[in-house]
N, C-alpha and C positions, 0 to 999 in steps of 0.2 A: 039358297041351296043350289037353285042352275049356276050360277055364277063359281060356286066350290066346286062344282063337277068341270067348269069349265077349265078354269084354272090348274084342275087336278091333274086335266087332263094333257093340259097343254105343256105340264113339268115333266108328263109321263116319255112326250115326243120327244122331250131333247134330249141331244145326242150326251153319249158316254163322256166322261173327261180322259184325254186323252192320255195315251199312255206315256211320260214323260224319259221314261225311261229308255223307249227303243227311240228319241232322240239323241238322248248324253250323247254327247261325242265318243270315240272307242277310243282306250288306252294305245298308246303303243306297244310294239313288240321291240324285243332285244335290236333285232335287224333293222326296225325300221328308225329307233333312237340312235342307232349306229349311223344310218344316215345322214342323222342329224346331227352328231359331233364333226363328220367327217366335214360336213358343208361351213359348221363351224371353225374346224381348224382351218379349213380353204380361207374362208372372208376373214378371221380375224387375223389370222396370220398374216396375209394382205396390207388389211390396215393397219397394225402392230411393225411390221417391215420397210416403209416408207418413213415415218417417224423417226423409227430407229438409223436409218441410213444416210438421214440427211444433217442428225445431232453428231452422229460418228464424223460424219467429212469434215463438218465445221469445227469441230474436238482437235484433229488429228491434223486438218492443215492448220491451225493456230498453233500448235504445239509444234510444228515444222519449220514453219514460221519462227517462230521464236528461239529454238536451239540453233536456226541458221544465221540468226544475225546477233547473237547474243557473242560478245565478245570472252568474258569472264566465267563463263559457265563450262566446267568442267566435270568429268564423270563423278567423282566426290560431290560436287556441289547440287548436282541434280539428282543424288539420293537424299543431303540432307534437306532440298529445299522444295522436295516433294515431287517434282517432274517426273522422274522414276516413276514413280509410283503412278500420276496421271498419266505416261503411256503406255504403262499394262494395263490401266483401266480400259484405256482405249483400245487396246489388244482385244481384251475379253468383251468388250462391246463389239466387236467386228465380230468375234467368236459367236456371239447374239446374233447375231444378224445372220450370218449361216447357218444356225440352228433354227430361228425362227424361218426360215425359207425350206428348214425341211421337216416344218410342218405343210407345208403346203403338200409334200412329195407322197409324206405317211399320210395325209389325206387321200390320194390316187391311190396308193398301194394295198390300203384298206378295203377297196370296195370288193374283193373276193373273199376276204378274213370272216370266219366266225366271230362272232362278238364276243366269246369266251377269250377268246385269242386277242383280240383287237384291244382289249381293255388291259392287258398288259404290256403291249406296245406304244398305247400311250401314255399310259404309267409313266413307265420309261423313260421316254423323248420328252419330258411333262418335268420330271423330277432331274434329271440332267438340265432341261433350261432352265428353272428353278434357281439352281446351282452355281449355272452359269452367270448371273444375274445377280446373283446373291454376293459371290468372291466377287465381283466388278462393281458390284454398289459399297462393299464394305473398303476397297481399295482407294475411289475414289474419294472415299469421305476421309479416310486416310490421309489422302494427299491436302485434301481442302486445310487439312487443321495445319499439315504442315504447310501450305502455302500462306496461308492468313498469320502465324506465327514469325513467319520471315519477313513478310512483310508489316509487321507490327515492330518486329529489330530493329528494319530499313527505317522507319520512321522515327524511334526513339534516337537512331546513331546519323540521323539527319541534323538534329539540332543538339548543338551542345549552349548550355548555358552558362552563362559567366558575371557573377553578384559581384556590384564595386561601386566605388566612385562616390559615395553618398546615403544618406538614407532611404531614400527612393529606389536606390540599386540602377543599376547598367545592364541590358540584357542586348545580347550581342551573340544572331549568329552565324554558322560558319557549318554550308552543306558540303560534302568531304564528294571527290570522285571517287569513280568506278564501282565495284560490283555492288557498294552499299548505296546506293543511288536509287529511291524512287522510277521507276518510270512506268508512262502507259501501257508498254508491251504488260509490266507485271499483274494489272489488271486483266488483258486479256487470257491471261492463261487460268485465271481464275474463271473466267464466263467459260473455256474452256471445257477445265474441272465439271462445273456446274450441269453443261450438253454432256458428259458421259455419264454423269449420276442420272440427269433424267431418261435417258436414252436406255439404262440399266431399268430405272424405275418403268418405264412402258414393255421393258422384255417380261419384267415379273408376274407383272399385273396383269401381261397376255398367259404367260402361262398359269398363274392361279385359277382365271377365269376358267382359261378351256379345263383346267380341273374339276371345278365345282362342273361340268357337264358330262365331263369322264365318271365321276361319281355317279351319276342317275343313271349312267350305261351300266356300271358295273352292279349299280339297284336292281337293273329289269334284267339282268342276267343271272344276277343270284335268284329273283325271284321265278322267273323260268326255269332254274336249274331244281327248285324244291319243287314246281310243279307237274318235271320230267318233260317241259317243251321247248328245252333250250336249242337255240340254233336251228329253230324251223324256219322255214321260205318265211317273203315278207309279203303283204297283202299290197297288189299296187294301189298307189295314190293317184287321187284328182290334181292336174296338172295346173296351174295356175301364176295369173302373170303380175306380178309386184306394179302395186300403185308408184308415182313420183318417176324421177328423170334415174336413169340407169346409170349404174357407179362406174367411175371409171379405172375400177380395178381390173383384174382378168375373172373372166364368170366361172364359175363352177361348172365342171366339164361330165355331162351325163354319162354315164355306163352305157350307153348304145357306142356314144360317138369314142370312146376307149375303145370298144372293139370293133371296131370299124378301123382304127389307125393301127390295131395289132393285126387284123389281116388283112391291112396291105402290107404291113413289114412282111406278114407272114410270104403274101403271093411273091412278092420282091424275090426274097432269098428264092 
């Protein structure tokens, strides 16, 4: 019996279970998820932009290359044998490439924007690069079938063959000059081809991505707009400094130090 009081009593002192609740972490707000795309289009746009810039150069000087020493290749022939078509690819990936750099821009431009606002500008900029991406992927694959076709011609009108002489046959051939000629250049404009398809394929997949985030923004703003607290201030955050060696892209530029470089233009003028 002492023993059951002792025990009884000793369950009686301990403490409460805690409340688990006013742990959870807090949702975000419209504004403060806004943040978070914004920092989003900064870094990926970044890493999305060097890829793409260094597929385009080696594209477009092989293809430079190759129209400059090509003897036989005339405006005709570089519609039917696909070239054409591989340097509007490569147009509209340089077009990517200016686009994807100005997501970086509507990243800064954003940080005064309502999030009401802000989610229809990246719509926008989102579904234009999309687009942009899309004509330049469908282009180049375009050119691919017509360059692997030509060069399947070039091979068949390489060898001719000629049956004689006996049961066993005679086979005898005879590779023809100029423009029907095998050569290595024709391979390279294919690996060409190949850097403005990928280079399309990293423009898309960056703008799909930052989509699927543009969505969760435009989530917490319909849901603040049913609950009449759309577009209120944001709660500041705890500052904190990323583990691992620091990237070496350009960092995301805080809203203090933005307005700090507006008024010194400001004092300037």
């Amino acid at each position: 019996m002492a023993l059951g009081k002792i025990f009884r009593r000793s369950d009686s002192l301990k403490e409460p279970p805690a409340d688990r609740s006013s742990a959870a972490p807090k949702e975000r707000t419209a504004v403060q998820q806004l943040q978070v795309v914004r920092r989003a289009l900064w870094n990926v746009a970044w890493w999305s932009w060097w890829p793409q810039l260094a597929l385009t150069v080696v594209s477009a000087s092989i293809l430079i290359f190759a129209n400059t020493i090509s003897e036989y290749l005339t405006l005709t022939q570089a519609i039917l044998n696909g070239t054409a078509l591989a340097g509007v690819a490569v147009f509209f990936s340089i077009l990517s490439l200016i686009w994807t750099y100005g997501y970086t821009r509507l990243s800064l431009d954003l940080r005064r924007t309502a999030p009401s606002k802000a989610v229809v500008s990246i719509k926008h900029w989102l579904r234009s690069g999309v687009w942009i991406n899309l004509i330049g992927l469908l282009l180049s694959m375009v050119s691919a079938e017509q360059i692997v076709g030509v060069l399947f011609s070039k091979i068949l009108r390489m060898s001719q063959l000629v049956f004689g002489g006996g049961p066993g046959g005679v086979v005898r051939f005879s590779a023809p000059t100029g423009g029907l000629t095998l050569q290595p250049l024709d391979i390279l404009v294919v690996q060409a081809n190949t850097n403005t398809s990928v280079a399309h394929l990293v423009g898309l997949l960056t703008s799909l991505w930052l989509a699927t985030r543009n969505e969760r923004l435009q989530q917490k703003v319909a849901l603040e707009q049913a609950m009449g607290t759309a577009d209120r201030p944001a709660e500041p955050e705890e500052e904190f400094e990323p583990d691992g060696p620091r990237s070496p892209l350009p960092e995301f530029p805080d809203d203090e130090s933005l307005e700090d470089v507006g008024d010194d233009k400001g004092g300037k003028k």
